[in-house]
C-alpha positions in Angstrom: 0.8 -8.2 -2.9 -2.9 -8.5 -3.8 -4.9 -6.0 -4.2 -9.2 -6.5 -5.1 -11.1 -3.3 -5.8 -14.8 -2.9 -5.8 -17.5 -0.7 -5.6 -18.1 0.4 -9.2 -21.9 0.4 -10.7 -23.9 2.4 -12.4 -24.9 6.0 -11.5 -26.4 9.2 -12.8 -24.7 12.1 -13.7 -23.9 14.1 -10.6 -24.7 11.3 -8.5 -22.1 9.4 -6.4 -19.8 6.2 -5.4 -17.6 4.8 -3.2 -14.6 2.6 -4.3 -12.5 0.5 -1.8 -9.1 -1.6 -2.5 -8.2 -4.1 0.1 -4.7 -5.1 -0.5 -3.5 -8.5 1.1 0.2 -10.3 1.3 3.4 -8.6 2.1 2.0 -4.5 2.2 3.7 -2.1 4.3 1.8 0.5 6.5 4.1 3.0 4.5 2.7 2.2 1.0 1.8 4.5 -1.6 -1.6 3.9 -3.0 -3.2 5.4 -6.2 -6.2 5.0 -8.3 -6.3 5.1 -11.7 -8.4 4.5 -14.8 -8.8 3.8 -18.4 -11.8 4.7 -20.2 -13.3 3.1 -23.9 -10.5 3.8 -26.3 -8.5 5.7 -24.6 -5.0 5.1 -22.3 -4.9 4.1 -18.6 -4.7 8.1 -16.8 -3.8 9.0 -13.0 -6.7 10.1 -10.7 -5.6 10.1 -7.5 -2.9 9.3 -4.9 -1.9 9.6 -1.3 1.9 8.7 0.0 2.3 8.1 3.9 0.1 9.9 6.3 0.7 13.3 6.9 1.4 14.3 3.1 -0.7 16.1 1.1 -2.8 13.4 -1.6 -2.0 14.1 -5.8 -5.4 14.7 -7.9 -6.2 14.7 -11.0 -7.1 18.3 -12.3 -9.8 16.3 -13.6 -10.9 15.2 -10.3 -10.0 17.7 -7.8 -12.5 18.9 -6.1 -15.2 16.7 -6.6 -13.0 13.3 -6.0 -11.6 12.7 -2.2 -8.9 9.6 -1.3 -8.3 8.0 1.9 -7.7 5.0 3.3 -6.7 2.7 6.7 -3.5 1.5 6.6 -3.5 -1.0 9.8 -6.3 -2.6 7.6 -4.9 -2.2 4.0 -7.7 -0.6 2.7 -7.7 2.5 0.2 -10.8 4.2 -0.7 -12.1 7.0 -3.3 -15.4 8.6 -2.4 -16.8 10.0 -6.1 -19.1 12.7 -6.0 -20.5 14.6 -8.7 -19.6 12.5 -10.9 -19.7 12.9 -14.6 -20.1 10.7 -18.2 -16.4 11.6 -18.5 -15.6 9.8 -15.4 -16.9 6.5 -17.3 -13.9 4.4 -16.8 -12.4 0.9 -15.1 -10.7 2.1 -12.0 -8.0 0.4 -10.9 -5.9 0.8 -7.4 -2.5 0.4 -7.5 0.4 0.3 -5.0 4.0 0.6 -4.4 6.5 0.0 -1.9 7.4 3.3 -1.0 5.8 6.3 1.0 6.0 8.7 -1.6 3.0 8.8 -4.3 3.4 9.2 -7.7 1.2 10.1 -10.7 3.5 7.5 -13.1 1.9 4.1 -13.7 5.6 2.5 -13.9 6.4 3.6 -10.5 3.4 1.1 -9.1 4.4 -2.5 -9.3 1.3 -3.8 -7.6 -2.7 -3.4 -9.3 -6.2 -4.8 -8.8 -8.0 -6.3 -11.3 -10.3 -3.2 -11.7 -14.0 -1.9 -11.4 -16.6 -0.7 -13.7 -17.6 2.8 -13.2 -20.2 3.8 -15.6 -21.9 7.5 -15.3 -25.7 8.0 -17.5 -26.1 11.8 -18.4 
């Protein structure tokens, strides 16, 4: 399994973005997905997750609220709309996947990741 993530940039404080994960090889409609990050100096942290339709996606407490994941399985594609974003949302974001339908907030459980996208946030 491949996964390629994109949509990071540069934005303003408050201002948004949109980052997709298109996953390609042997995936699994049942798949759970996750984004995570890892900003300057700091260790890799969970932001969000969803299992298999129908259940109820994990946030971060960081996130929740302002942070929404979703995605089309039938075309292997995760997203995470980011809205008011934050400096402290400054981060690589990396998608991850594994090959079960339950979601996780543990890195371990997720044997699959994208290379990761820059999200930087100006105040």
């Amino acid at each position: 399994v491949q996964l390629q993530a994109s949509g990071g940039g540069l934005v303003q404080a408050g201002g948004s973005l949109r980052l997709s994960c298109v996953a390609s090889g042997r995936t699994h409609l049942s798949d759970a997905v996750a984004w995570f990050r890892q900003a300057p100096g700091k260790e890799r942290e969970f932001v969000a997750a969803r299992g298999w339709r129908g259940v109820t996606p994990l946030y971060a407490d960081s996130v929740k609220g302002r942070f929404t994941i979703s995605g089309d399985a039938a075309k292997n594609t995760l997203n995470l709309q980011m809205d008011g974003l934050k400096p402290e949302d400054t981060a690589i974001y990396y998608c991850a996947r594994r090959r079960t339908s339950v979601a996780t907030r543990t890195q371990a459980d997720y044997p699959y990741w994208g290379q990761g996208t820059q999200v930087t946030v100006s105040s």
